[in-house]
VEXKE-335861 format. One line per 10 residues: number of its first residue (from 0); their letters; for each residue x, y, z of C-alpha. Coordinates in nm, 4 decimals. Example, Ala and Ser with C-alpha at 12.3 -4.5 7.8 and 13.67 -1.06 7.14 Angstrom:
<recs>
0	as	1.2300/-0.4500/0.7800; 1.3670/-0.1060/0.7140 .
</recs>
This chain:
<recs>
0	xxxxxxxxxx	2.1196/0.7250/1.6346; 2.1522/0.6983/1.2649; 1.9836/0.5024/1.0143; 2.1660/0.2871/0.6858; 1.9637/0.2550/0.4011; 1.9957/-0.0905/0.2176; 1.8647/-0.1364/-0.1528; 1.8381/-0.4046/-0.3863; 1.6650/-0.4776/-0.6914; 1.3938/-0.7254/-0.8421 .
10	xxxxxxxxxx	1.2712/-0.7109/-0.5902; 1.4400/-0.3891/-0.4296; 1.3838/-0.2894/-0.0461; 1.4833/-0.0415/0.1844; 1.5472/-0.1370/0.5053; 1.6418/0.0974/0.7949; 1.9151/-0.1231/1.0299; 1.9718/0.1185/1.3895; 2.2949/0.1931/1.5456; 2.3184/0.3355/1.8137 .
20	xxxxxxxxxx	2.6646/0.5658/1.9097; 2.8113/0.4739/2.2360; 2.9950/0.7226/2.4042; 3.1294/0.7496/2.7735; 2.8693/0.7875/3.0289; 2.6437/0.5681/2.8522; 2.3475/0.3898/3.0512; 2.0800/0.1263/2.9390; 1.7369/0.2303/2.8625; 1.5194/-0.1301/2.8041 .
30	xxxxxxxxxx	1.7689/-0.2944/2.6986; 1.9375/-0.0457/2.4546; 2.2567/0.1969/2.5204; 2.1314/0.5728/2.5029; 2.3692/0.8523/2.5925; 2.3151/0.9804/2.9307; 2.1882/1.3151/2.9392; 2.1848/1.6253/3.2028; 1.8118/1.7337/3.3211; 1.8763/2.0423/3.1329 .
40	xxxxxxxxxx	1.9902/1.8979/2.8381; 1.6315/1.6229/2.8398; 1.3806/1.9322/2.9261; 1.5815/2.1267/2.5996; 1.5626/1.7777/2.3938; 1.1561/1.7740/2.5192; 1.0891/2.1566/2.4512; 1.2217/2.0942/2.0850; 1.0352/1.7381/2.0823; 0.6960/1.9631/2.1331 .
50	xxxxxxxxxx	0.7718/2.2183/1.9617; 0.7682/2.0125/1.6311; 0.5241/1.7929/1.7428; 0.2838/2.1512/1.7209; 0.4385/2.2341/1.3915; 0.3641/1.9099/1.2461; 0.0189/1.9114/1.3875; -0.0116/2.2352/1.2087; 0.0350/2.0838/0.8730; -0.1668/1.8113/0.9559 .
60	xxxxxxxxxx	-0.4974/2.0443/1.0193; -0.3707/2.2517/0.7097; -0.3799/1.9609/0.4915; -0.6773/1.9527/0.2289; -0.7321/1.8576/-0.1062; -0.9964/1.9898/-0.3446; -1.1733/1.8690/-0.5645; -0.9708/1.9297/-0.8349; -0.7695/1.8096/-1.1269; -0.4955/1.6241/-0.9907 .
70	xxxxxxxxxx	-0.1451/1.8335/-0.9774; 0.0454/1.5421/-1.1797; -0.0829/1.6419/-1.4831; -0.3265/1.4814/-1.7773; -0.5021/1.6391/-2.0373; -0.8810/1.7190/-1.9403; -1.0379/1.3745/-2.0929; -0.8177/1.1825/-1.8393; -0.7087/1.3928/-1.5570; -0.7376/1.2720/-1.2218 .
80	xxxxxxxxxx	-0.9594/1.4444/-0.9711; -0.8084/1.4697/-0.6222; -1.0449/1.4247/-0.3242; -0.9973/1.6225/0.0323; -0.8478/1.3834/0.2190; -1.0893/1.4958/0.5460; -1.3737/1.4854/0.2820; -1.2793/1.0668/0.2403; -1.2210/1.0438/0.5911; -1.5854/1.1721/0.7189 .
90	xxxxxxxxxx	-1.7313/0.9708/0.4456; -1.5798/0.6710/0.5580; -1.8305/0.4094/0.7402; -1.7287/0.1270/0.9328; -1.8054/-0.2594/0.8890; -1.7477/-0.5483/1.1653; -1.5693/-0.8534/0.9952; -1.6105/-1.1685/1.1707; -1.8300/-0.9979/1.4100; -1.5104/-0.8724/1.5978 .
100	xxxxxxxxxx	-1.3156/-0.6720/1.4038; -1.4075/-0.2821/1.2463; -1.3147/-0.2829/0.9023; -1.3049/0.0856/0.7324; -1.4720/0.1375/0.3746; -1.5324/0.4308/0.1390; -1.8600/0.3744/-0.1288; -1.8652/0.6718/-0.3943; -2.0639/0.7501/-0.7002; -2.2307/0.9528/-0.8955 .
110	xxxxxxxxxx	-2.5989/1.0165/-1.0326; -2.4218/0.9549/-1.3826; -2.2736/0.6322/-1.3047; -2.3600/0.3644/-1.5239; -2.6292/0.1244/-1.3905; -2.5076/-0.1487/-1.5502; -2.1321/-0.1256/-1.4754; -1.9907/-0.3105/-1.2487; -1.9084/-0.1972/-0.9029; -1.5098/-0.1262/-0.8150 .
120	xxxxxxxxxx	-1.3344/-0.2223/-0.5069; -1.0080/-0.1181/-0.4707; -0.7640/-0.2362/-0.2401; -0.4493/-0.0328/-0.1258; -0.0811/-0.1865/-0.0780; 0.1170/-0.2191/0.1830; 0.1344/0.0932/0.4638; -0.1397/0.2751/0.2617; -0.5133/0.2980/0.3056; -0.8356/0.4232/0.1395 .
130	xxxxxxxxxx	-0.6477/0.8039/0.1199; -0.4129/0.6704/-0.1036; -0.6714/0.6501/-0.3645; -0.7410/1.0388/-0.3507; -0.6548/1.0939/-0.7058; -0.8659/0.8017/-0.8544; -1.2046/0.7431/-0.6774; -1.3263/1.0961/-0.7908; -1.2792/0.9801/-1.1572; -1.3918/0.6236/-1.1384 .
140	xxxxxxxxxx	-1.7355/0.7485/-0.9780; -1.8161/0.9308/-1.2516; -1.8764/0.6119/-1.4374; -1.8850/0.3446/-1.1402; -1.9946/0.2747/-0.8281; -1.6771/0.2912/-0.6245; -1.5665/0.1316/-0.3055; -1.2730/0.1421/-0.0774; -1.1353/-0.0644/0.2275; -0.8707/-0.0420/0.5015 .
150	xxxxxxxxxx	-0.7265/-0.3635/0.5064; -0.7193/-0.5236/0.8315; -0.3688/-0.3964/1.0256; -0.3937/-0.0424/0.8228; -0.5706/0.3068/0.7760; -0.8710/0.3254/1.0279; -0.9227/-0.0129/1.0207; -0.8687/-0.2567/1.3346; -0.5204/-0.3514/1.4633; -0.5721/-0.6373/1.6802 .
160	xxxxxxxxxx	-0.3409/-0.6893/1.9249; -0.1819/-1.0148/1.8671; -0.3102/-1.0672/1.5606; -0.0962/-1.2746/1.2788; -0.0734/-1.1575/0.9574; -0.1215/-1.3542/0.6422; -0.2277/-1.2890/0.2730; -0.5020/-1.5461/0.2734; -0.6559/-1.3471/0.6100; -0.6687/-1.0010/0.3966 .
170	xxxxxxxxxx	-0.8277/-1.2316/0.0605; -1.1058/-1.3976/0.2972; -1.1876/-0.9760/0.4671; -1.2295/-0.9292/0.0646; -1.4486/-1.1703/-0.0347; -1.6681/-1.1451/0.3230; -1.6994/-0.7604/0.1786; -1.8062/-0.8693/-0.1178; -2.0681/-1.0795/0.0168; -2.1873/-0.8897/0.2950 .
180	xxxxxxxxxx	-2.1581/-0.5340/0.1513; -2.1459/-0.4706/-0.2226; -2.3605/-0.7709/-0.2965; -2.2978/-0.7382/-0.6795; -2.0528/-0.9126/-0.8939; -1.7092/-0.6398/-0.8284; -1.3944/-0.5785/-1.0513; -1.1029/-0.5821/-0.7490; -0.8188/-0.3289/-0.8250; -0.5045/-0.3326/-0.6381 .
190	xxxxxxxxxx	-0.2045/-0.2663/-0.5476; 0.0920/-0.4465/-0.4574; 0.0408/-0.6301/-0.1719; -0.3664/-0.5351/-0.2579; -0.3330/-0.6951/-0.5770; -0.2530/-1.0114/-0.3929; -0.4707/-1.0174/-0.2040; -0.7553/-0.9693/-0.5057; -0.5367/-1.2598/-0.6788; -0.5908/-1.5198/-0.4156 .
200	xxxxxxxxxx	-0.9648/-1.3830/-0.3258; -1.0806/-1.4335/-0.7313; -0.9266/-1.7416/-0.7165; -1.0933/-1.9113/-0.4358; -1.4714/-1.7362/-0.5831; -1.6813/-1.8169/-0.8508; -1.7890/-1.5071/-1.0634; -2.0921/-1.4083/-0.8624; -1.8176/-1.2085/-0.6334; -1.5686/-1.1321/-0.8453 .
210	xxxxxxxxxx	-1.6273/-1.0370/-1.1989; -1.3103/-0.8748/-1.2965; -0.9134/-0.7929/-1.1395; -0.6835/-0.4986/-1.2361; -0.3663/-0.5993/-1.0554; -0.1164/-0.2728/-1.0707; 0.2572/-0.3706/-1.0127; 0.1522/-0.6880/-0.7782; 0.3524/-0.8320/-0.5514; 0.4851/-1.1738/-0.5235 .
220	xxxxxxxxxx	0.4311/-1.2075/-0.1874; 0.3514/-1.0705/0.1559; 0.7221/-0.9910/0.2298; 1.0486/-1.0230/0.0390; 1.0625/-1.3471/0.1468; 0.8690/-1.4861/-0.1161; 1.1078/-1.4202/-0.4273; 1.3598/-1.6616/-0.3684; 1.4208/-1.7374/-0.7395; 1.5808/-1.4518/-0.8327 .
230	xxxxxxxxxx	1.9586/-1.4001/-0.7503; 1.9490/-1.0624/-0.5949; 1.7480/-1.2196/-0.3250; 1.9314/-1.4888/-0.2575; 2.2094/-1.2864/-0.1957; 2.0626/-1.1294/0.0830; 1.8489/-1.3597/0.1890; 2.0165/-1.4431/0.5171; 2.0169/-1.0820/0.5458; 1.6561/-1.0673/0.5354 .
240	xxxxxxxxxx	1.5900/-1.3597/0.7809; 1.8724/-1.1298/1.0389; 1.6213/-0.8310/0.9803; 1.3189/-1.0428/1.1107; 1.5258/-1.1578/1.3771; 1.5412/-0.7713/1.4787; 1.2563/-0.7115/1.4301; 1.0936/-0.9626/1.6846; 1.3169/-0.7928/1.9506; 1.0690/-0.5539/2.0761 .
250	xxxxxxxxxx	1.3305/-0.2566/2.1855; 1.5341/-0.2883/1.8524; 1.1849/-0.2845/1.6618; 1.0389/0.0290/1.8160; 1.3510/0.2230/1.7773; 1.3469/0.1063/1.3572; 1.0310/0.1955/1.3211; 1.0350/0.5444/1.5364; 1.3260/0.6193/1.2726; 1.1417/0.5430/0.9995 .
260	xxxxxxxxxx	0.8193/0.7280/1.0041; 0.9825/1.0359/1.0811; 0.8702/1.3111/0.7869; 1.2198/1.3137/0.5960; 1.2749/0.9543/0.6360; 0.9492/0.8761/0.4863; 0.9991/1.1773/0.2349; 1.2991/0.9623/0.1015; 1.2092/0.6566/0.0565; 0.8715/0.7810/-0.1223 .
270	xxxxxxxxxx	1.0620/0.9437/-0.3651; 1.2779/0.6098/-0.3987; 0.9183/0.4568/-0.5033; 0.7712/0.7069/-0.6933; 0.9141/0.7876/-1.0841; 0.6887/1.1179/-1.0840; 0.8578/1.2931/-0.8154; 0.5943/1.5715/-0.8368; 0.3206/1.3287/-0.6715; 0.5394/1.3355/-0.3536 .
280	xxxxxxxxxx	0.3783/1.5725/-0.1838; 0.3141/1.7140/0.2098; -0.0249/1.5564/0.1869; 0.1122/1.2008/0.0578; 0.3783/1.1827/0.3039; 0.1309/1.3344/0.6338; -0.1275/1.0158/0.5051; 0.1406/0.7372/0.5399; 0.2974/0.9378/0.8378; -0.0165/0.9603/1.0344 .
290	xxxxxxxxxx	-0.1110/0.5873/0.9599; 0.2665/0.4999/1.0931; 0.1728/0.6746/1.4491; -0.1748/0.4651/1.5390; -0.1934/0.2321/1.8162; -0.0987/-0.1248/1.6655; 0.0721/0.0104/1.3803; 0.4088/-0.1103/1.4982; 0.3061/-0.4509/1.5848; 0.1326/-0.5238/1.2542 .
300	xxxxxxxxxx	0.4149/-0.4000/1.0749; 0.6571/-0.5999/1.2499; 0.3823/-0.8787/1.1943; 0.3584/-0.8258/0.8069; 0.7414/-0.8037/0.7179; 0.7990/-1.1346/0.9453; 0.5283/-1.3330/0.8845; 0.4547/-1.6211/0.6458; 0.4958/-1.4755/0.2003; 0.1282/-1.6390/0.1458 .
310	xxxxxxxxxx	0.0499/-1.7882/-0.1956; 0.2749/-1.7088/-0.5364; 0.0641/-1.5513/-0.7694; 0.2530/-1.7977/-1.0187; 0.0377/-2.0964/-0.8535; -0.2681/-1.8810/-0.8639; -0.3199/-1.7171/-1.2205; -0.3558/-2.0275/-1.4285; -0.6843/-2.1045/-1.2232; -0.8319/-1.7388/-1.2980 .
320	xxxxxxxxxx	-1.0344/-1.6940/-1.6030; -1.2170/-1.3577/-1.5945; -1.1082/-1.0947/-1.7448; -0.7748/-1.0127/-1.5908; -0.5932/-0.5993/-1.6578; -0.2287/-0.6167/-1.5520; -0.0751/-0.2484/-1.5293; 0.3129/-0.2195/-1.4416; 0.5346/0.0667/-1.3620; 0.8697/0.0298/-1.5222 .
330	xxxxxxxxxx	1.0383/0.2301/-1.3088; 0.9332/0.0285/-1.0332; 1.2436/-0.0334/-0.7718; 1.0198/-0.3304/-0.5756; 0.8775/-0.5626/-0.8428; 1.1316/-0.4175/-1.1710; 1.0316/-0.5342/-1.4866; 1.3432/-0.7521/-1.5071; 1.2568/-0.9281/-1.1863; 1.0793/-1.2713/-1.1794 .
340	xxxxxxxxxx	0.7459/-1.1813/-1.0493; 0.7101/-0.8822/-1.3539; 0.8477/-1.1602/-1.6268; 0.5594/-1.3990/-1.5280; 0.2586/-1.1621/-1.5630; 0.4973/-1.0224/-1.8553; 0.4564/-1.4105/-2.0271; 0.0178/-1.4420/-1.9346; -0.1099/-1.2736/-2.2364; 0.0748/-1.5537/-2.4831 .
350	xxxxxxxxxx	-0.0664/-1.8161/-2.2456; -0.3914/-1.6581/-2.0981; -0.6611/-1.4900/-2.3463; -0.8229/-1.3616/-2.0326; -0.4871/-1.1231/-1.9733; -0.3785/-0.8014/-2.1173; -0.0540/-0.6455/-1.9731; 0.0490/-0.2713/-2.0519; 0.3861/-0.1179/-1.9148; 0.3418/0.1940/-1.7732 .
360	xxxxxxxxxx	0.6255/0.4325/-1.9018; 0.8012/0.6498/-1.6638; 0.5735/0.5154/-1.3351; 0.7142/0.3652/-1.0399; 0.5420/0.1112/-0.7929; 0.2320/0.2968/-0.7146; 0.1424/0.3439/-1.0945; -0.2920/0.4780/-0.9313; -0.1052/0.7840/-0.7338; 0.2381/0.8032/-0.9353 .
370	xxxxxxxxxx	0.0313/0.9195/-1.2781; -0.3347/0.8709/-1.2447; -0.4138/1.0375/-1.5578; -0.2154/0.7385/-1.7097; -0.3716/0.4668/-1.5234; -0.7278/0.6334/-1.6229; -0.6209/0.6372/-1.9719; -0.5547/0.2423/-2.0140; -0.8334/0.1374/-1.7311; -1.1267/0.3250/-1.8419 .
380	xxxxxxxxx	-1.1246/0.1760/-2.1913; -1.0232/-0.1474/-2.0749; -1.3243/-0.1554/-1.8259; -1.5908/-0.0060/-2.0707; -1.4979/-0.2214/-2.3388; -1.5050/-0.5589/-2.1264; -1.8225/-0.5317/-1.9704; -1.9984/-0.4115/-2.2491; -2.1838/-0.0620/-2.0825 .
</recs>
């Protein structure tokens, strides 16, 4: 089996298409050709299977993270502190949405944080969760009351079988939060997909839910799908509608997906993503690894990258008019600064009072984990300064 990598710009994706080598003495195996193998050579192909399934489980139990300046860097006033990952996880509580489905959340603060700042909510992209946010909640709660959520489909939260996917699903699970949980007028920051989602959620509130957004390299939509303006896509459009057509097919789907969550493949295209190649590490690449492997994960993928784009942020901004930070990675292979959806939130502060944009030099698509120290050093001011604390 091998894997092809595809890329393309504004925006840029990598997609992993399957082949599968068929040799002589091939036989099918649910509906795919696999080389035939001897029982000796399967019980040698399973004794190496477990024997890096216990290395990897190894790491896994060795991974921790102190509570410590962040490794990317940052001089002391804005460094990043880096939370244990198992420290997040066991602090984690659980919230049912709709009365059906178990929604994972993080709240963090400090006795120094501000009683009259707002509380944050921040809301990771796509095939992250609350972990993802190691190197940022530790500094935000030293000022704010900080909370975190699994997005329906991801992290620890539910992945129901069946379930459809949409943008305006994941902005509704916000605002219920909102409501039912924080109970206090919240700044959303997100990413990507995340940011989105806070887009279409602020737009359909009034300000006694949402009080601020920080929107960090948003998307345009749930899936490529939604940038159809933009030549590159077009191009390979009818490439991307064949990829959903493979992906529906159950067999062909698994056998993607198995492919791509394995350590180096997801080693590779994280270092596609990230500018700062030091922020690659074991731990970032065991969070989005382990997240890959639980039950529903491949179904809600499949569900996400085939589903309907959702709103354009392009129809929703205009109708926003809190105060609105935009923060964008120019080294960002997804949503490039020379792509459509980066030009438009590039164009809001000559239209929009309530928007301030700053380019992020030398940052790629997950600008809060690619150089926290930098995203500190533009949010915290922005933050203080607009709510007046």
């Amino acid at each position: 089996m091998s894997v092809w990598m595809v890329r393309a710009r504004a925006p840029s994706f990598i997609i992993p298409i399957t082949t599968l080598r068929i040799g002589n003495g091939n036989r099918d195996v649910k509906g795919l050709r696999l080389p035939l193998l001897s029982n000796k050579s399967w019980q040698f192909q399973l004794q190496l299977e477990l024997q890096q399934r216990n290395k990897e489980k190894k790491k896994r139990q060795n991974v921790t993270i102190s509570y410590t300046k962040s490794s990317s860097g940052g001089d002391s006033a804005s460094a990043a502190l880096e939370l244990e990952v198992n420290e997040i996880r066991e602090s984690c509580k659980m919230w049912k949405w709709k009365g059906q489905y178990s929604i994972n959340y993080l709240v963090s603060s400090t006795p120094n944080s501000h009683p009259n700042s707002p509380p944050l909510l921040l809301v990771h992209g796509f095939g992250a969760s609350i972990p993802h946010w190691r190197r940022n909640i530790g500094t935000l709660a030293k000022s704010y009351t900080v909370y975190a959520i699994d997005l329906l489909g991801f992290g620890a939260s539910d992945k129901p079988a069946g379930y459809s996917y949409t943008m305006e699903a994941w902005a509704q699970l916000i605002l219920d939060f909102l409501d039912e949980v924080v109970q206090k007028p919240t700044v959303l920051i997100g990413n990507s997909v995340g940011s989105l989602a806070c887009v279409i959620a602020a737009s359909e509130s009034s300000q006694t839910l949402v009080r601020g957004l920080v929107l960090l390299n948003c998307a345009g939509g749930m899936n490529n799908k939604a940038i159809v303006d933009d030549w590159r896509i077009k191009l390979l459009l009818s490439l991307l509608w064949f990829i959903d057509f493979l992906l529906k097919q159950r067999p062909i789907a698994s056998a993607i997906f198995e492919r791509v969550k394995q350590r180096e493949t997801l080693r590779n295209i994280l270092l596609s993503i990230y500018a700062n190649k030091e922020s690659v590490d074991e731990t970032l690449v065991e969070i989005i690894r382990e997240l890959a492997n639980e039950e529903g994960a491949l179904d809600a993928f499949v569900s996400i990258v085939t589903g309907p784009p959702g709103p354009n942020p392009v129809q929703l901004m205009p109708s926003i008019s809190i105060p609105v930070l935009v923060l964008w990675g120019d080294e960002d292979p997804f949503t490039p600064l020379d792509g459509p959806v980066s030009k438009y939130f590039s164009s809001l502060p000559s239209k929009l009072s309530n928007v301030k944009l700053i380019v992020l030099e030398g940052v790629g698509h997950f600008p809060h984990d690619d150089r926290p120290e930098l995203v500190h050093e533009k949010l915290l001011p922005w933050l203080a300064e607009t709510f007046n604390f």
